[in-house]
Each structure stands twice: as C-alpha cells, then as structure tokens.
N, C-alpha and C positions, 0 to 999 in steps of 0.2 A: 353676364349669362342671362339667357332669358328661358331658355324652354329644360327642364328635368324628367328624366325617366326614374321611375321607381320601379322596382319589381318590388313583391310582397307588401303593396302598397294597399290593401285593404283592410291591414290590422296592425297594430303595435307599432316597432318603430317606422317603418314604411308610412302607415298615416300619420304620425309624429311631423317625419320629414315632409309628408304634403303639406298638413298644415302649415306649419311654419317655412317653408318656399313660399307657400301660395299668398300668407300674409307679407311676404318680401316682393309681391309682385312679380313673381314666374310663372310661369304657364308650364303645364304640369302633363304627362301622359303616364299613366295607372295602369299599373301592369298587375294581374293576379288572376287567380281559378276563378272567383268569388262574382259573376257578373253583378247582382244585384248590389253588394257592399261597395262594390267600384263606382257604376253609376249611382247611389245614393252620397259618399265621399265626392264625385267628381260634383255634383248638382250642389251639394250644400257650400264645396269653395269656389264655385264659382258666382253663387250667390251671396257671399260674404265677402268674398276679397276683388269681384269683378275679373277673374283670370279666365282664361282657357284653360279645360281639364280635358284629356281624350283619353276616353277607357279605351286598354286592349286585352281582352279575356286570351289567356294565352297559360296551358299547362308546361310548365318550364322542363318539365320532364322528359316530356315528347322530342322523338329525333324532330331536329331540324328547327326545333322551337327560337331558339335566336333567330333563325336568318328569319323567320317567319315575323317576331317582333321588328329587326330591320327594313323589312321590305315594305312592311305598315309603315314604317314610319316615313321611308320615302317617298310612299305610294301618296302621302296626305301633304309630303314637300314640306317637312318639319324639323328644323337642325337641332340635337340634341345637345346642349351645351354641357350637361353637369348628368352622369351617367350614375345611379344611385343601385349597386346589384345588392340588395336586401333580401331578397327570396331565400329562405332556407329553414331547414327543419332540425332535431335531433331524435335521436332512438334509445330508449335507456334500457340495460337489461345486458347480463351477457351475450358476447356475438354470437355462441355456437345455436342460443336458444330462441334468438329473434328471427322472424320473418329474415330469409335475404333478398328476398324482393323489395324491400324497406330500406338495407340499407345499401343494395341498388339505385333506387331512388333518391336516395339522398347525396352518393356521388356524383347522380348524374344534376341535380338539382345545386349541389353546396359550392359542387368544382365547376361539374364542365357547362353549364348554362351561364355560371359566372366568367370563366374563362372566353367562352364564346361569344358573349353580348361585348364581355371588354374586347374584343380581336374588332367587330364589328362597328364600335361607333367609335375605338380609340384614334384607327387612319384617318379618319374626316379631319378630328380635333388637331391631328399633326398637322393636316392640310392647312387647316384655318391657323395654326399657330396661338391654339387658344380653347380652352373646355377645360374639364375635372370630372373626374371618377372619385365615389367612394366605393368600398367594398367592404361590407360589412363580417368581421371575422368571430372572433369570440374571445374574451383571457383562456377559452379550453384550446388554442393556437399555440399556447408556452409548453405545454406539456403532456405527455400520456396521459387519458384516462380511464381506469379500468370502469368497465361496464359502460362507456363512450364514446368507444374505440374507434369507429368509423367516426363519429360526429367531430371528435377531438382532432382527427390526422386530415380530415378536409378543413374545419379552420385553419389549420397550422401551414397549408396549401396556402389557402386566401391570403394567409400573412405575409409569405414566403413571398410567394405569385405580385401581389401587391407592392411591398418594400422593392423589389427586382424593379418594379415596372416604374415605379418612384423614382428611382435609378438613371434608368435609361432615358427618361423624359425630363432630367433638370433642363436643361436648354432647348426645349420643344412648346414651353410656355403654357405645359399640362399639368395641373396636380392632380396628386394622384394621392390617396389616404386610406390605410387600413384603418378602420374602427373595432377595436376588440372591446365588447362591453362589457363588465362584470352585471351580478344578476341587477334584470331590468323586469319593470314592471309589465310584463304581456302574459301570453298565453303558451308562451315556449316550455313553460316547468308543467303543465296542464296536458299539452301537445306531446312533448317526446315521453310523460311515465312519470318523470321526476320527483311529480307531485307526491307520492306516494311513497319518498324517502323526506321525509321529515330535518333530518340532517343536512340537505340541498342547502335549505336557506337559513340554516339555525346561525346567528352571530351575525347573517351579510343586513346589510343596509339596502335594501332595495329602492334603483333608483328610478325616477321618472321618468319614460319615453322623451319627454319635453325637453327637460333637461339632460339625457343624452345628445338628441339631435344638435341643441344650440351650443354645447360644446364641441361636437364634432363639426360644426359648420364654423366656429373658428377657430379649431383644427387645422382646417382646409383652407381658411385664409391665411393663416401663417406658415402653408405649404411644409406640415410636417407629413411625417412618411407613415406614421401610424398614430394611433388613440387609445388608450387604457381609460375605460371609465372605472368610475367607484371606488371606494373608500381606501384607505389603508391599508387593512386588509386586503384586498385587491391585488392592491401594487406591490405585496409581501408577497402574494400564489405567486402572480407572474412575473418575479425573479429569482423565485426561488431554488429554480433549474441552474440560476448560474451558479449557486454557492451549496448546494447540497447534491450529492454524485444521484443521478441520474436512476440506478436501480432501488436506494432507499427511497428518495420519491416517490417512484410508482407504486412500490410498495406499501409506504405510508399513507396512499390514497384510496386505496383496497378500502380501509375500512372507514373512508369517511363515505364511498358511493359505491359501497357492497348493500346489495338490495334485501332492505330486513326481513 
C-alpha cells in the first residue's frame, strides 16, 4: 500500500495514524474542517519522513461531501490504497434536551459520510484486487448508552456495517477492520460534555493514541474483522451484553453516565 486517506486527521487518533503511516513511508491525504492544522500536520511529515501529504478541507457533514472527497482525489490521479474513516463526534446529555441538530450531524458525520466514502473507494480496491479500510467505531458499539444514545447506535452501525463488509470481502483480497477503542487519550471526553461527569474515566486506563494506532495496524495485518482496545476492564463492558439480559444492563448504566 502506498497512498492513506484519513478523515479526522487533524487531531487525535487520525494524526496518531498519519504519523505513524508517514514514518512507514505512505503518502498520506488529510482530510478535516481544520485547514490550518491539516496544512501545518501535512508540512511538518513531509519534512520528517520525506512523504507526500495532500490536505483536503472538506465538512463531512455537507450533502455530497464524499463524492466531493472522491472526485479530489481522482481529479489529482491518486489511488487510495488503505481507506482510514476516522471522522466522528459524540454528544453527552439526554436526547430529549440536546440540540437535534447535533445529533443530526453526528448521524450524518458517524454513519453516512462513513458509509459513503467506504461505497466510494471500496469498488476500485475490488477492481485492483487489493486495499484496506479501517473504520473506526467505539466499545460504546457493544451496548445502549443512556445519555449517548445517538453516539452509541451509530458506533454500533460502524461495527455492524464493518464485520458485514469483512464478510463479503474474504476473497477480494480487501481488509477490512472495525477498531472499537476503549477510552483514548484525545479530546473526545472534552468535545462531546463527558468531561463534566467525573465518573467517565474513574477506574479506566487511558490509552495512547500511538499505541492505539500500532495495534490496530497489526490488527489489519492479521486480517481480523474488528479491535477492542484497552484494558481488562474494557474487554469485561464489551461482553458484558452476552452474559447479563440486556434490560439490567442498560439500566445498570443509568447511573454510571446519568449526568450529576
């Protein structure tokens, strides 16, 4: 593989996976709102690792915004080999009381901009008989969460969407990898509220963007169909839905992300 698309590649894991692509000698296209973070990220790896970096400022939100990212990318005759849909937000707080223009945007940003970039560069990859997608989902993909209710049933999409796609592509010579990460060190608990329930991260191990990405990249070399990061804990949430009935659950999480 030589050339990676990210989306939300101007902060957290998104620059995670640039740098470390860009230290593996890929050539990289940066996808985000952020023009100045994208070109300062695209200048600083291509002056450390000698790569091509091609910023595309592109709001993921916007009808049409995939094919908009496609059309760049053929219009510049640049084969994507390793398809990175990272882009996405969450919203903390009961549904009835949040913006729903927010969490508008985040269906249209978590599913269908993920959904539509993968429609968009997965045919070539079948053509050539050769690429990889990741798609980055969350451990909130295993379960309901009360007060992250949209955020939680669009990961849970990603996962779904992803493993399917995993599926269908053994003998097409595509991998394909859901990455669900326990809590990572960005700006996501900051971004969607979180920060403001103390309880979020009490007991978790937060892990390092770096160390997400270089798991999840051999991950994808060993052509598994998805990724659990993070500790023990972690891997206790996200299976916990097989061995305890489904309404005690949700209910037993009430009061771990009912907002103080």
């Amino acid at each position: 593989m030589t050339i990676a698309l990210i989306t939300g590649a101007s902060s957290g894991i998104g620059a995670a996976f640039a740098r470390e692509l860009a230290a593996r000698k890929m050539d990289l296209i940066l996808v985000a709102r952020s023009q100045a973070r994208l070109e300062q990220l695209a200048t600083e790896l291509q002056n450390q690792f000698g790569i091509e970096a091609t910023v595309l400022v592109q709001d993921l939100t916007l009808p049409q915004a995939a094919n908009h990212i496609f059309e760049a990318v053929q219009a510049r005759n640049l084969q994507v080999d390793l398809l990175i849909n990272n882009a996405g937000f969450g919203d903390y707080g009961g549904f009835a009381q949040r913006p729903v223009d927010r969490k508008s945007d985040m269906v249209k940003l978590n599913v269908l901009a993920l959904t539509e970039l993968t429609h968009c560069f997965l045919a070539p990859m079948q053509t050539r008989k050769q690429g990889a997608i990741i798609n980055v989902a969350s451990i909130a993909a295993f379960q309901p969460l009360p007060y992250l209710a949209v955020y939680a049933a669009t990961k849970a999409f990603v996962l779904h969407f992803s493993e399917a796609l995993w599926a269908e592509n053994q003998n097409t010579g595509i991998k394909i990898l859901a990455l669900c990460p326990g809590p990572t060190d960005t700006n996501f608990f900051a971004e969607s509220g979180m920060d403001q329930n103390p309880k979020m991260t009490e007991g978790s191990e937060i892990e390092d963007p770096v160390t997400v990405v270089k798991k999840t990249l051999k991950s994808l070399e060993k052509s598994h169909s998805h990724l659990v990061t993070g500790n023990l804990q972690t891997q206790l949430l996200v299976n916990a839905s097989r061995i305890t009935p489904r309404d005690w659950l949700t209910k037993a999480l009430i009061s771990v992300f009912k907002i103080p």
